[in-house]
Every structure is written in structure tokens, then in C-alpha cells.
C-alpha positions as CSV (number, residue, x, y, z in Angstrom):
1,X,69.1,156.2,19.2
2,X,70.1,157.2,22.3
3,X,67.9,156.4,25.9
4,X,67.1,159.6,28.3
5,X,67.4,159.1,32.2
6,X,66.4,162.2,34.1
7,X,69.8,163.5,36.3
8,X,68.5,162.6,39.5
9,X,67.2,159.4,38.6
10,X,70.7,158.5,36.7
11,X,72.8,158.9,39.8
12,X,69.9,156.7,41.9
13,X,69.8,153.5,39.0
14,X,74.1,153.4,39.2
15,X,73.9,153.6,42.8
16,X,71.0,150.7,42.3
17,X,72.9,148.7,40.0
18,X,76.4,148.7,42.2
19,X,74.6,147.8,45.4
20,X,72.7,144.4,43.2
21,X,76.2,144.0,42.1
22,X,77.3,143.1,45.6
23,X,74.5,141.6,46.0
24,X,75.3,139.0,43.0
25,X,78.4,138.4,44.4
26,X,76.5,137.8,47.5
27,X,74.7,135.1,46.3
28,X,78.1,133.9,44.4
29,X,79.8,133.7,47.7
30,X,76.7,131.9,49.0
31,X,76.7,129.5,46.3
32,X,80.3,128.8,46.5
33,X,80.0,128.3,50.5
34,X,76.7,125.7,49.7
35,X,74.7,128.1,51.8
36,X,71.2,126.5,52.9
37,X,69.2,126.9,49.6
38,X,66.8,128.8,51.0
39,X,69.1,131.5,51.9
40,X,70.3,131.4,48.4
41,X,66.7,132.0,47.0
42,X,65.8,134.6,49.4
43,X,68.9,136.5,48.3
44,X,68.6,136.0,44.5
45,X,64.5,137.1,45.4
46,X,65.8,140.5,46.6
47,X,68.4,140.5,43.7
48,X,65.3,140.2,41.4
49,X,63.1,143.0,43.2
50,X,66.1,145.4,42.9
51,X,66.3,145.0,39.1
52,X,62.2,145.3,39.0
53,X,62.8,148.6,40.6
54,X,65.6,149.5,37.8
55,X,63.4,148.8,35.2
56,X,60.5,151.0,36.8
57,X,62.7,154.0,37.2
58,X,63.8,153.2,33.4
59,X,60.6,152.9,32.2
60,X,59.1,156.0,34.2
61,X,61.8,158.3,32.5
62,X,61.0,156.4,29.0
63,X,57.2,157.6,29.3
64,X,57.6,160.8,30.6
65,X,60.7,162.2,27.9
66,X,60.7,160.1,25.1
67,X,57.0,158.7,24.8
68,X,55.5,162.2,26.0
69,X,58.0,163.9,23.5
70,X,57.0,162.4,20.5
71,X,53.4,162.8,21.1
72,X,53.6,166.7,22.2
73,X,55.8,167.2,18.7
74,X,52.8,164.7,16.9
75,X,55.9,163.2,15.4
76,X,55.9,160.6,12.6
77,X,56.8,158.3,15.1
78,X,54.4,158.7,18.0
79,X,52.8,155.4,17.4
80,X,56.2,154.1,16.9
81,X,56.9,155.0,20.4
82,X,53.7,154.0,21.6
83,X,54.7,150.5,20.2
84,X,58.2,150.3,21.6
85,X,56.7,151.4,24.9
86,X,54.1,148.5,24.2
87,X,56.7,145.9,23.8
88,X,59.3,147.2,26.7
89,X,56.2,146.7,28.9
90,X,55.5,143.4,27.8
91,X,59.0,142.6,28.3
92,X,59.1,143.9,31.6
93,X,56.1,142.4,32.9
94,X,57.2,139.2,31.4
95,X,53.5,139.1,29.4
């Protein structure tokens, strides 16, 4: 099965994802360099929001074409979706 990112939010989670890797390296270099630890934290912190803010774009898109879909078509699979959605939430939130 293949996932659905709207076009404008594609180009934003690739230019997300090459600016956290940088700031991975970042925190490579650091680590390497035995910056003070709190540095360190502080960086992989922000490292961590940036993904957060991935996975909302992702899961925005996820509701809105593939959940929404499936329920406007009252497809065999809507509570399929519903589930997945469910579970990708839980995940998410770390529940």
C-alpha cells in the first residue's frame, strides 16, 4: 500500500528531515567533541521536537486523504483505517 503526502506538505517534511539530519550530525560532532552534556540534551530535545513535527504533518495528510477516503467511499475497510489511524496515534503519542 502506498502512503499519500499532499505536494506542498512533501516538499516541507524533506526539507524537515535534511535540516534534523544536520542536526544529528550536530549532536554527533558534539558527542565526539565531549560537549557539556547539557548541550548535548538540549540539542537531541530539538532533534526530537522536529521529528514530532514530521509525524504531525504525516499524520494530518493520513487523516485527511486516506482515513477521510475510505470513509466518503464507505469502503470495506473504513474501520480498518479507523484502526490503523488508532494504532499510528498510539504510536505516535507513545500511549
Amino acid at each position: 500500500m502506498r502512503g499519500y503526502i499532499k505536494k506542498g506538505d512533501k516538499e516541507k517534511v524533506q526539507n524537515r528531515l535534511k535540516r534534523i539530519e544536520g542536526q544529528v550530525r550536530g549532536v554527533q560532532r558534539m558527542a565526539d567533541e565531549e560537549a557539556y552534556c547539557v548541550d548535548v540534551l538540549t540539542q537531541i530535545a530539538s532533534v526530537v521536537s522536529a521529528l514530532e513535527k514530521v509525524g504531525a504533518i504525516l499524520l494530518k495528510d493520513h487523516v485527511e486523504h486516506c482515513v477521510r477516503e475510505s470513509m466518503e467511499k464507505g469502503a470495506a475497510d473504513a474501520d480498518e483505517k479507523i484502526e490503523e489511524l488508532t494504532a499510528a496515534v498510539e504510536r505516535f503519542l507513545r500511549v
